[in-house]
PQR file of N, CA, C, O and H, with PARSE charges and radii, in Angstrom:
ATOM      1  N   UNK A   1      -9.600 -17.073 -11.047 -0.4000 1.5000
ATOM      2  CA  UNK A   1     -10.007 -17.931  -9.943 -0.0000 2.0000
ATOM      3  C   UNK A   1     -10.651 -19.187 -10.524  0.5500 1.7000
ATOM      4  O   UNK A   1     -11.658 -19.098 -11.227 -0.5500 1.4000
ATOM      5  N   UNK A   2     -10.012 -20.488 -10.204 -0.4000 1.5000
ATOM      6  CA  UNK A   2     -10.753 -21.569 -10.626 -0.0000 2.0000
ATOM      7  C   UNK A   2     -11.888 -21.899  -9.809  0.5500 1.7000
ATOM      8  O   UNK A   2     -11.892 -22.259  -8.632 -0.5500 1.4000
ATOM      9  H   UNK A   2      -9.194 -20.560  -9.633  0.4000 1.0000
ATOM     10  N   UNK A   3     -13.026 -21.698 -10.739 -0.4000 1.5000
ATOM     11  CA  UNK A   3     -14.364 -22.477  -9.620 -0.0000 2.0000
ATOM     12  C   UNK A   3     -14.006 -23.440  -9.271  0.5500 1.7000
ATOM     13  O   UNK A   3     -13.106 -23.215  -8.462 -0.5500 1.4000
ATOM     14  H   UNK A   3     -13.023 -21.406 -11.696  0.4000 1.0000
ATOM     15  N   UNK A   4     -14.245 -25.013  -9.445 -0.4000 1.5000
ATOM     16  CA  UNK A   4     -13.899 -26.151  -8.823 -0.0000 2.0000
ATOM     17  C   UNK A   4     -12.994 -25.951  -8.204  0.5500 1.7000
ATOM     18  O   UNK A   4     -12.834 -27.110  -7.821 -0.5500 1.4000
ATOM     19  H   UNK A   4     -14.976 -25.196 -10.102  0.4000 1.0000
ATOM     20  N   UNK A   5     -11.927 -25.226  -7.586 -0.4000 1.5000
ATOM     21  CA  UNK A   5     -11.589 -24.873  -6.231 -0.0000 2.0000
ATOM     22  C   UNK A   5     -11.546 -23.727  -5.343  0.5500 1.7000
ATOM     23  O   UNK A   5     -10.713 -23.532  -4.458 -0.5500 1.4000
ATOM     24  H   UNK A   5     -12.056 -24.284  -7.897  0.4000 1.0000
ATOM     25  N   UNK A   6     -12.467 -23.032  -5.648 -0.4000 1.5000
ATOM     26  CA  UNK A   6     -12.784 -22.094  -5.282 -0.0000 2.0000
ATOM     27  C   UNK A   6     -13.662 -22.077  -3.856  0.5500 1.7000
ATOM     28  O   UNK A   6     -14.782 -22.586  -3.900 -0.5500 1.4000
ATOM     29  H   UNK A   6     -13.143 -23.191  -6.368  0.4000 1.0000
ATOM     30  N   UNK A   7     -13.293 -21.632  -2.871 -0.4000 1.5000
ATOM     31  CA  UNK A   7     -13.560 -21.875  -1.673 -0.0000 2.0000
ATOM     32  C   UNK A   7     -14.055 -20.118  -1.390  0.5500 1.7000
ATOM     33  O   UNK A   7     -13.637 -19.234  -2.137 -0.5500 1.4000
ATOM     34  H   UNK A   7     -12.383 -21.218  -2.836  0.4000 1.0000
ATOM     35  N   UNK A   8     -15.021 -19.814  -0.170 -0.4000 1.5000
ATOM     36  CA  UNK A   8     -15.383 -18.681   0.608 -0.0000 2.0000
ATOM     37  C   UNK A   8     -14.585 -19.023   1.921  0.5500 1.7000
ATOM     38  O   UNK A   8     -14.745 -20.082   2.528 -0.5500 1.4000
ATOM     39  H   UNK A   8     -15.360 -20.533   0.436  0.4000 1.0000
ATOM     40  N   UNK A   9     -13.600 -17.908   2.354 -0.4000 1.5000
ATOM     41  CA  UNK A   9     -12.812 -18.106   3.992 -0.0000 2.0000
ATOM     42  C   UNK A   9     -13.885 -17.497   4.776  0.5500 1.7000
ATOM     43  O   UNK A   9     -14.537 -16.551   4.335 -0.5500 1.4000
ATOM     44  H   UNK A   9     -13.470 -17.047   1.861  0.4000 1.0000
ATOM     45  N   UNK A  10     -14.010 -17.823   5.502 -0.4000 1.5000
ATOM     46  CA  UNK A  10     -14.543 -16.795   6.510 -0.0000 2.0000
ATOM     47  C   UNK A  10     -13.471 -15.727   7.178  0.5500 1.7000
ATOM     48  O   UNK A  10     -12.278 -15.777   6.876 -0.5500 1.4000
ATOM     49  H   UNK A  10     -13.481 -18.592   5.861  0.4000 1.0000
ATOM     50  N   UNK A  11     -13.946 -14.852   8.022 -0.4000 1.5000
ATOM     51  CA  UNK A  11     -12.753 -14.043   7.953 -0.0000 2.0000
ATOM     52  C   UNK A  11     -11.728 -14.132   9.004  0.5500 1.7000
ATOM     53  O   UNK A  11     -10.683 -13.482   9.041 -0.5500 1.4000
ATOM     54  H   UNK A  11     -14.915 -14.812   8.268  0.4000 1.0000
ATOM     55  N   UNK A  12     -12.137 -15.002   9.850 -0.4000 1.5000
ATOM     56  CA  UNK A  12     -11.208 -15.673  11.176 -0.0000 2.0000
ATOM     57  C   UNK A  12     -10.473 -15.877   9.889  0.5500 1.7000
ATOM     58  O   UNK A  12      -9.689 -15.024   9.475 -0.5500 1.4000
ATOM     59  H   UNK A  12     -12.986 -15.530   9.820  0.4000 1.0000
ATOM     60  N   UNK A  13     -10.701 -16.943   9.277 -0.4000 1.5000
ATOM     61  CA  UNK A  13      -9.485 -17.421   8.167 -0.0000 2.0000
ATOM     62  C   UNK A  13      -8.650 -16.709   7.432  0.5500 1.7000
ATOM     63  O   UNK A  13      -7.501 -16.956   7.065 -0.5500 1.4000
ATOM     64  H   UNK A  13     -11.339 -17.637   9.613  0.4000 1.0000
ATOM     65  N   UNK A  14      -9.195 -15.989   7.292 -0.4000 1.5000
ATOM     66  CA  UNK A  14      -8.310 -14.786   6.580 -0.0000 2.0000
ATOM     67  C   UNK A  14      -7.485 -14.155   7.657  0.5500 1.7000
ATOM     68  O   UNK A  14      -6.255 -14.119   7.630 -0.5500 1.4000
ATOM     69  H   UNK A  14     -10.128 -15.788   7.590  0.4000 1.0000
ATOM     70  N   UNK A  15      -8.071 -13.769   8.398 -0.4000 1.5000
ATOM     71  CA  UNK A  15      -7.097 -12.868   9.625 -0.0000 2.0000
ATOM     72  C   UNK A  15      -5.931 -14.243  10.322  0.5500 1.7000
ATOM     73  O   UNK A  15      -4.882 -13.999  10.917 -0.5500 1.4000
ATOM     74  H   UNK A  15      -9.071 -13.798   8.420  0.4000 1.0000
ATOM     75  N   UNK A  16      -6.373 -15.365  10.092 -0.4000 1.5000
ATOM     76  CA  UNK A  16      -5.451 -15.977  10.351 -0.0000 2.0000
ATOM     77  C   UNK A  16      -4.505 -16.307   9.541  0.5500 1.7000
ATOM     78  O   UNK A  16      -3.363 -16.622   9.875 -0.5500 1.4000
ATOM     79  H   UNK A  16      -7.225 -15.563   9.609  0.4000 1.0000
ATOM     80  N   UNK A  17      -5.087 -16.230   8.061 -0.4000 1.5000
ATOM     81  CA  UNK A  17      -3.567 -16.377   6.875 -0.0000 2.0000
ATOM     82  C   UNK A  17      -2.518 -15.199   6.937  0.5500 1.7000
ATOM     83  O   UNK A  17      -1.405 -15.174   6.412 -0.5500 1.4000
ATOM     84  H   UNK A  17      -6.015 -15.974   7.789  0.4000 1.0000
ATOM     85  N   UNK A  18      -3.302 -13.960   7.913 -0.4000 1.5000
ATOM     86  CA  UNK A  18      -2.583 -12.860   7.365 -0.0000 2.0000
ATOM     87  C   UNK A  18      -1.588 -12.722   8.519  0.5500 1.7000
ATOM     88  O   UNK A  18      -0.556 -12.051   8.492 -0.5500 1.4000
ATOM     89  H   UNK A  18      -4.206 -13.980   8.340  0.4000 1.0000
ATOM     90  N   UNK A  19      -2.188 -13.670   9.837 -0.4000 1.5000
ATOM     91  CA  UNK A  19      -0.819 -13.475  10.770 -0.0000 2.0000
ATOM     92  C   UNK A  19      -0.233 -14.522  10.873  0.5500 1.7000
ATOM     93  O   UNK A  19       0.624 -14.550  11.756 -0.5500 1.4000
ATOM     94  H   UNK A  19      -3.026 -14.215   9.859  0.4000 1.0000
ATOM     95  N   UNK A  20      -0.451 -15.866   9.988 -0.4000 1.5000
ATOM     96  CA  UNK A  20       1.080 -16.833   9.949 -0.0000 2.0000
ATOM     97  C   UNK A  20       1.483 -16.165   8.557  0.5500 1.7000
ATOM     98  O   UNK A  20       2.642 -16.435   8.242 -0.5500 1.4000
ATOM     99  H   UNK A  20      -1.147 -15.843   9.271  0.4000 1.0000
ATOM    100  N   UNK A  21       0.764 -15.319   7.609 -0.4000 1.5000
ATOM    101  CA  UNK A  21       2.059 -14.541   6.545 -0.0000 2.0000
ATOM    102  C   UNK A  21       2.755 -13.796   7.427  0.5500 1.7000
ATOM    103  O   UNK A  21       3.907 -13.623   7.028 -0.5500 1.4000
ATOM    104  H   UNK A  21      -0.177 -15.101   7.865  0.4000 1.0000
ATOM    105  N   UNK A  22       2.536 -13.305   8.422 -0.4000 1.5000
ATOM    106  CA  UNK A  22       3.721 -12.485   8.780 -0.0000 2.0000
ATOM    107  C   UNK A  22       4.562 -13.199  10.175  0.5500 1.7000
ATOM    108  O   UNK A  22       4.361 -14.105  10.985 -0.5500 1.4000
ATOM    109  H   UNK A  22       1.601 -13.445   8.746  0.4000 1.0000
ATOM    110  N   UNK A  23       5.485 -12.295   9.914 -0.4000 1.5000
ATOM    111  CA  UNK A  23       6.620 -12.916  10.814 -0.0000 2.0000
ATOM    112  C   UNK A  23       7.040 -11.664  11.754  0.5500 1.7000
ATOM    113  O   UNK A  23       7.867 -10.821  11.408 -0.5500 1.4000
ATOM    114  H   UNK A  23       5.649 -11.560   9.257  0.4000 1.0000
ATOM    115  N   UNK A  24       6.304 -11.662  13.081 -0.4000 1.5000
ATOM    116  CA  UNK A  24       6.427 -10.886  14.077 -0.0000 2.0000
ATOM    117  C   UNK A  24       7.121 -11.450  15.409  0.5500 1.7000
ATOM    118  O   UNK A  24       6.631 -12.086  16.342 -0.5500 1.4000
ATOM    119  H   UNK A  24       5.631 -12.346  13.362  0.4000 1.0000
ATOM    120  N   UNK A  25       8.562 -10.954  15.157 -0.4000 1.5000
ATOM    121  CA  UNK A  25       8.990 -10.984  16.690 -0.0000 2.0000
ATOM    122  C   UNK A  25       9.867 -10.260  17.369  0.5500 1.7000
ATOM    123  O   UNK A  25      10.963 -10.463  17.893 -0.5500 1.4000
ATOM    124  H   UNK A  25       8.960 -10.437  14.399  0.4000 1.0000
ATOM    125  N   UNK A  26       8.886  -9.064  17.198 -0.4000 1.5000
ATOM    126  CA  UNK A  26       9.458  -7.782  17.842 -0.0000 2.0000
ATOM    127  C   UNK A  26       8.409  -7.502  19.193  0.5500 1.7000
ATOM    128  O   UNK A  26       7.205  -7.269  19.090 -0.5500 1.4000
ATOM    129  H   UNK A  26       7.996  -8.899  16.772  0.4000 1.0000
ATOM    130  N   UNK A  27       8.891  -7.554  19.994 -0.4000 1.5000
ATOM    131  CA  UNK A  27       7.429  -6.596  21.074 -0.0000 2.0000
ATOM    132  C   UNK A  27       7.530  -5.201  20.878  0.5500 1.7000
ATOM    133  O   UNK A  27       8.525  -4.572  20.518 -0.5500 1.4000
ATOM    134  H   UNK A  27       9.869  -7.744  20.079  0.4000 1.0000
ATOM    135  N   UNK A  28       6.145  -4.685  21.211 -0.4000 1.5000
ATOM    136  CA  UNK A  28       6.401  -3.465  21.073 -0.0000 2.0000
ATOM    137  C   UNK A  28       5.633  -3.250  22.294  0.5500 1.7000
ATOM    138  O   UNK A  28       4.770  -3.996  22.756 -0.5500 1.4000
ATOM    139  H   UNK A  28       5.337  -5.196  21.503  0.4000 1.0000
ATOM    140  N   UNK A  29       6.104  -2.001  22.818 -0.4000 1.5000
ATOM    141  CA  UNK A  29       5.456  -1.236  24.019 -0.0000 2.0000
ATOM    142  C   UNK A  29       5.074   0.213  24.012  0.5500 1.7000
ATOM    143  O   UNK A  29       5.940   0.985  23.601 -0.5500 1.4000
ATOM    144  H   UNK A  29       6.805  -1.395  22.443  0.4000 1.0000
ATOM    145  N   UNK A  30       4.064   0.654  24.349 -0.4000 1.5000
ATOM    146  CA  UNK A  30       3.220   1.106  23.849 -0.0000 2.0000
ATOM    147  C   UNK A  30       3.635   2.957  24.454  0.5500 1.7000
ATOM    148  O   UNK A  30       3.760   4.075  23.955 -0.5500 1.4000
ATOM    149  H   UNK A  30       3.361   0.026  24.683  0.4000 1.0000
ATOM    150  N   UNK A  31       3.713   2.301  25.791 -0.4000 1.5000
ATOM    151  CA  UNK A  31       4.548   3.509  26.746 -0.0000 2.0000
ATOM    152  C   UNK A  31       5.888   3.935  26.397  0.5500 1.7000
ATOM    153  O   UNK A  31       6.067   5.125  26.659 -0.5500 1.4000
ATOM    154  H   UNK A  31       3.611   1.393  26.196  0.4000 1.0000
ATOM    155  N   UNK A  32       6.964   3.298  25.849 -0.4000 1.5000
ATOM    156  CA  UNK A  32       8.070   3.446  25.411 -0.0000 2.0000
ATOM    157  C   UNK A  32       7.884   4.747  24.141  0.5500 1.7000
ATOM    158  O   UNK A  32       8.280   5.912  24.188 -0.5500 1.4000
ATOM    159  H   UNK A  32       6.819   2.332  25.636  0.4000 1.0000
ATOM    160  N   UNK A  33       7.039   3.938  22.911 -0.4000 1.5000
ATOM    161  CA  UNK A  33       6.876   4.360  21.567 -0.0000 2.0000
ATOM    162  C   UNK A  33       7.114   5.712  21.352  0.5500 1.7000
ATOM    163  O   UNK A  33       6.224   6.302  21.964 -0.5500 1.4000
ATOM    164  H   UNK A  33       6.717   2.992  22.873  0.4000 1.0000
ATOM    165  N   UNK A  34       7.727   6.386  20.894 -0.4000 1.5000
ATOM    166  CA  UNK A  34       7.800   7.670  20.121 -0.0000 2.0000
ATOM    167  C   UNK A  34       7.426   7.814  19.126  0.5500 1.7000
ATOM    168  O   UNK A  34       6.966   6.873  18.480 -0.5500 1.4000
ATOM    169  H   UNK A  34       8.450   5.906  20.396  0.4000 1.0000
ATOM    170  N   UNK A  35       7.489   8.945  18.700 -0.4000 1.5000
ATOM    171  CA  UNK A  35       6.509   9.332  17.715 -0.0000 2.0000
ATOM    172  C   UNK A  35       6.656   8.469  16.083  0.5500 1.7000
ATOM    173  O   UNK A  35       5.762   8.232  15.271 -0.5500 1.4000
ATOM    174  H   UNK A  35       7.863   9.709  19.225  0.4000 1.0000
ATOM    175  N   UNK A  36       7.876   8.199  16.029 -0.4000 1.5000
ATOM    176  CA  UNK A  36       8.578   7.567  14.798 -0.0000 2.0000
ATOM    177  C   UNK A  36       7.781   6.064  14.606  0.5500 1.7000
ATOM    178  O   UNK A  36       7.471   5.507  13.553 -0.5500 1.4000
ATOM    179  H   UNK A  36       8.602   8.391  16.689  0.4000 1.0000
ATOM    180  N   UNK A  37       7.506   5.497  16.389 -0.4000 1.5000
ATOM    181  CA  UNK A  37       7.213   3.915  16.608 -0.0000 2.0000
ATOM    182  C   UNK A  37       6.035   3.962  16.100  0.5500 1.7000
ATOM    183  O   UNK A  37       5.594   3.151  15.285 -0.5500 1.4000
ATOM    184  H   UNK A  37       7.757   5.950  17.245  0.4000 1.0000
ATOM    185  N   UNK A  38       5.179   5.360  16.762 -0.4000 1.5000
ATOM    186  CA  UNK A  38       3.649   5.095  16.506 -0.0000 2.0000
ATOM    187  C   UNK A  38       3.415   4.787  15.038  0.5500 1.7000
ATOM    188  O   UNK A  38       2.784   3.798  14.665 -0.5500 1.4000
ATOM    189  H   UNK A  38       5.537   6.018  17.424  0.4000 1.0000
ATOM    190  N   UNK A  39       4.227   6.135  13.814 -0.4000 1.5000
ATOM    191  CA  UNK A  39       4.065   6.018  12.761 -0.0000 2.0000
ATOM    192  C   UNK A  39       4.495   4.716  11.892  0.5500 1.7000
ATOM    193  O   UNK A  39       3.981   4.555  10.785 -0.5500 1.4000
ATOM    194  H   UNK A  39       4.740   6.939  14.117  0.4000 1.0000
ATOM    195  N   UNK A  40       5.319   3.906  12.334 -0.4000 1.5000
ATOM    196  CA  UNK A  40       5.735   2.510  11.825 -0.0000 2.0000
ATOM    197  C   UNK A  40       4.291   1.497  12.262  0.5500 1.7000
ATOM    198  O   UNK A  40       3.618   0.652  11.672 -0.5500 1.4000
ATOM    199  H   UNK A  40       5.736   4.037  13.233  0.4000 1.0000
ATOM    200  N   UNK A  41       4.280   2.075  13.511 -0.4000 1.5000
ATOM    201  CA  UNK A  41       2.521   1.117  13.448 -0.0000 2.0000
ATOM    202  C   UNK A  41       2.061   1.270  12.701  0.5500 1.7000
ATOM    203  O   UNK A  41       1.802   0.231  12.094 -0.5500 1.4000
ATOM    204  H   UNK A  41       4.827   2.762  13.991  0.4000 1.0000
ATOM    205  N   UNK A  42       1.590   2.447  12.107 -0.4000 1.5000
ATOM    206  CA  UNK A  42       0.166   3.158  11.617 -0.0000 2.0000
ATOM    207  C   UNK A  42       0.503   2.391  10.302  0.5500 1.7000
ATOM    208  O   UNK A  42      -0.344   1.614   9.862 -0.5500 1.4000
ATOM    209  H   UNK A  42       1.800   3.291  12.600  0.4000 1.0000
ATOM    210  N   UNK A  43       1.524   2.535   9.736 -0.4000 1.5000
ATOM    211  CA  UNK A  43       2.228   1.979   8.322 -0.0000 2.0000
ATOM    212  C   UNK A  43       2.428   0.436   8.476  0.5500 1.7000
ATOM    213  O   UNK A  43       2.867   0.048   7.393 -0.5500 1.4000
ATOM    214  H   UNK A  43       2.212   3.166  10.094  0.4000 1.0000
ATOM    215  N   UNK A  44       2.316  -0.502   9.245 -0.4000 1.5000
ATOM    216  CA  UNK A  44       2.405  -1.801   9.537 -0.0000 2.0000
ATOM    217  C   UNK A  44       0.547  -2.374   9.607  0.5500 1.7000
ATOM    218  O   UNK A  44       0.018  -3.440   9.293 -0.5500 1.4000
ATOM    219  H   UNK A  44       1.960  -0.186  10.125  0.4000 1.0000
ATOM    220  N   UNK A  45       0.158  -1.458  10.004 -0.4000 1.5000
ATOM    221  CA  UNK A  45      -1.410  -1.912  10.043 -0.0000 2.0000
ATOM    222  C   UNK A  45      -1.681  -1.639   8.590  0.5500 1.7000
ATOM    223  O   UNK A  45      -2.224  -2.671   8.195 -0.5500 1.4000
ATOM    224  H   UNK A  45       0.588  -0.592  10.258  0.4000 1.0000
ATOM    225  N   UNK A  46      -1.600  -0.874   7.675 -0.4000 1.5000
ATOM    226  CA  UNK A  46      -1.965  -0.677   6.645 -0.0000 2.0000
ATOM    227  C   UNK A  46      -1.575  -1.239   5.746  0.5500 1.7000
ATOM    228  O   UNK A  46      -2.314  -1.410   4.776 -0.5500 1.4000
ATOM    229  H   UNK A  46      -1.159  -0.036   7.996  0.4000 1.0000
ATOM    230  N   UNK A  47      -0.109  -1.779   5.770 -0.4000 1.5000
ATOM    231  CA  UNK A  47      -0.128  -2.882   4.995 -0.0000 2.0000
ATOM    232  C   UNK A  47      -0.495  -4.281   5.603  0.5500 1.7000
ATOM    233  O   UNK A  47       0.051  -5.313   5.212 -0.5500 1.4000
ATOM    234  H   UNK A  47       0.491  -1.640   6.558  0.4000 1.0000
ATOM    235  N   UNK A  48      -1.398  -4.255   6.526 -0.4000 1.5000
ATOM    236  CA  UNK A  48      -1.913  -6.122   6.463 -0.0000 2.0000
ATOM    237  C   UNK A  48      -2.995  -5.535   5.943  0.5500 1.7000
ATOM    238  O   UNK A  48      -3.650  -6.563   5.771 -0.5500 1.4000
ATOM    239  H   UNK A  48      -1.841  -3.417   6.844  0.4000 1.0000
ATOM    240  N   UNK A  49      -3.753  -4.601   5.526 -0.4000 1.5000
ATOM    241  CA  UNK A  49      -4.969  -4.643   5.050 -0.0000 2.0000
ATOM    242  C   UNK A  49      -4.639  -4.664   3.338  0.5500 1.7000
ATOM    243  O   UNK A  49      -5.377  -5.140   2.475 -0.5500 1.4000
ATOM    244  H   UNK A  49      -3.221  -3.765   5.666  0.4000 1.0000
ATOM    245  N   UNK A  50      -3.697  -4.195   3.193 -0.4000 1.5000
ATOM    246  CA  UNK A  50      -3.375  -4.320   2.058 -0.0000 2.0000
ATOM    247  C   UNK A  50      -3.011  -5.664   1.334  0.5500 1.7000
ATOM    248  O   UNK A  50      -3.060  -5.963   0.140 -0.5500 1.4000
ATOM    249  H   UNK A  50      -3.097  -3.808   3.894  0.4000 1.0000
ATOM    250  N   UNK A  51      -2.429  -6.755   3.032 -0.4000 1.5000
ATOM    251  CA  UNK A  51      -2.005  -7.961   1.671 -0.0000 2.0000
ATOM    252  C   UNK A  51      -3.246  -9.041   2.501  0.5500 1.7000
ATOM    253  O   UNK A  51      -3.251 -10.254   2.289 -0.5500 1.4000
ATOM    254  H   UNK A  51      -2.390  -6.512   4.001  0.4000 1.0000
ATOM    255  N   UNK A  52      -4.061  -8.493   3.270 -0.4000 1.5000
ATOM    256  CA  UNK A  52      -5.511  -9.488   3.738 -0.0000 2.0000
ATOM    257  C   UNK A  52      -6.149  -9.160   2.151  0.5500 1.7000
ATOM    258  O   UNK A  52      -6.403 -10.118   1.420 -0.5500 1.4000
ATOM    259  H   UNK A  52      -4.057  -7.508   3.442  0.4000 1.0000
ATOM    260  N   UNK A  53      -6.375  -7.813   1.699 -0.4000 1.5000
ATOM    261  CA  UNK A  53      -6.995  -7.867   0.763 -0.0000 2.0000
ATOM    262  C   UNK A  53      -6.251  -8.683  -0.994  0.5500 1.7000
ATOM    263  O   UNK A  53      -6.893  -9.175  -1.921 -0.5500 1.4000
ATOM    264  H   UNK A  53      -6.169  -7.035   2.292  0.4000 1.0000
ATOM    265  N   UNK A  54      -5.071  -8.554  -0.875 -0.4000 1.5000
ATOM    266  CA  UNK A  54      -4.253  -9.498  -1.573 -0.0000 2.0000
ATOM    267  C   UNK A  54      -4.592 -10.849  -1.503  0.5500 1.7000
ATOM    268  O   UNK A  54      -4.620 -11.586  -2.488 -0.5500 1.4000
ATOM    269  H   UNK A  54      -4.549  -8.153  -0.121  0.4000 1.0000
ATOM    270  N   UNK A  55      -4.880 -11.233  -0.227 -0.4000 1.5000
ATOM    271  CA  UNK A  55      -5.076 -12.709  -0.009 -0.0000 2.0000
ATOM    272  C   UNK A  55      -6.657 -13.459  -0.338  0.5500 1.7000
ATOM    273  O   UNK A  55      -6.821 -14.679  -0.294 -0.5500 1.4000
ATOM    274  H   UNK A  55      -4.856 -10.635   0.574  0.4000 1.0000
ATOM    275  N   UNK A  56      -7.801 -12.421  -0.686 -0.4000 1.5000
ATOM    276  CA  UNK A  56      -9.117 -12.030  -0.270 -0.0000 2.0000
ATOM    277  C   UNK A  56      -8.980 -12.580  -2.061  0.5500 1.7000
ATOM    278  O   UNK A  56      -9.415 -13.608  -2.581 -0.5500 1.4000
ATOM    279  H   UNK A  56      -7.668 -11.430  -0.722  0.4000 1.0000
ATOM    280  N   UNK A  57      -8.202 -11.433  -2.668 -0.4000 1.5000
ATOM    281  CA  UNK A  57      -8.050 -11.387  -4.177 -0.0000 2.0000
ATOM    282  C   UNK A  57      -7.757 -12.600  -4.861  0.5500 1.7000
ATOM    283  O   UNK A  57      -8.412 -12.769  -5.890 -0.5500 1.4000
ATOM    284  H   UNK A  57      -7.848 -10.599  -2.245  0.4000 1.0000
ATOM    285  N   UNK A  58      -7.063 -13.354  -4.603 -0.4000 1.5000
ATOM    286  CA  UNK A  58      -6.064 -14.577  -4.784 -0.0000 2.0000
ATOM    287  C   UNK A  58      -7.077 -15.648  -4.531  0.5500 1.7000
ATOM    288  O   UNK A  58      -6.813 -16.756  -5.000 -0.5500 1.4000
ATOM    289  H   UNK A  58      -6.531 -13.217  -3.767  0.4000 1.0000
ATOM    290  N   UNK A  59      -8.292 -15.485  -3.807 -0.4000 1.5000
ATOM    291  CA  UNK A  59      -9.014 -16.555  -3.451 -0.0000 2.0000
ATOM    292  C   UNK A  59     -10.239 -16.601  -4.424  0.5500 1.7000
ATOM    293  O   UNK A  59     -11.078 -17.497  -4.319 -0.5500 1.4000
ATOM    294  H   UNK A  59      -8.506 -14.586  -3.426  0.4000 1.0000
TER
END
């Protein structure tokens, strides 16, 4: 990490790098979901924490 540009995000900022990194344009509905949908959530949330903290790292 270079100091002289080394910046602190706050974490709006971060949660906002982490949803223009992604590219969502699926709806999902919640009532529909089966069991397969829920588990693609559960696995879709876990990796934005995985690349927020990627992005956290990088800074």
């Amino acid at each position: 990490m270079d100091r002289e540009n080394s910046r602190i995000f706050s974490k709006t900022e971060k949660m906002k790098m982490l949803y223009e990194a992604k590219a969502e344009d699926v709806e999902f509905s919640a009532a529909e979901a089966d069991h397969e949908d829920l588990e693609a959530q559960a696995r879709a949330i876990e990796a934005d924490k995985r690349q927020l903290h990627e992005i956290m790292k990088k800074e």
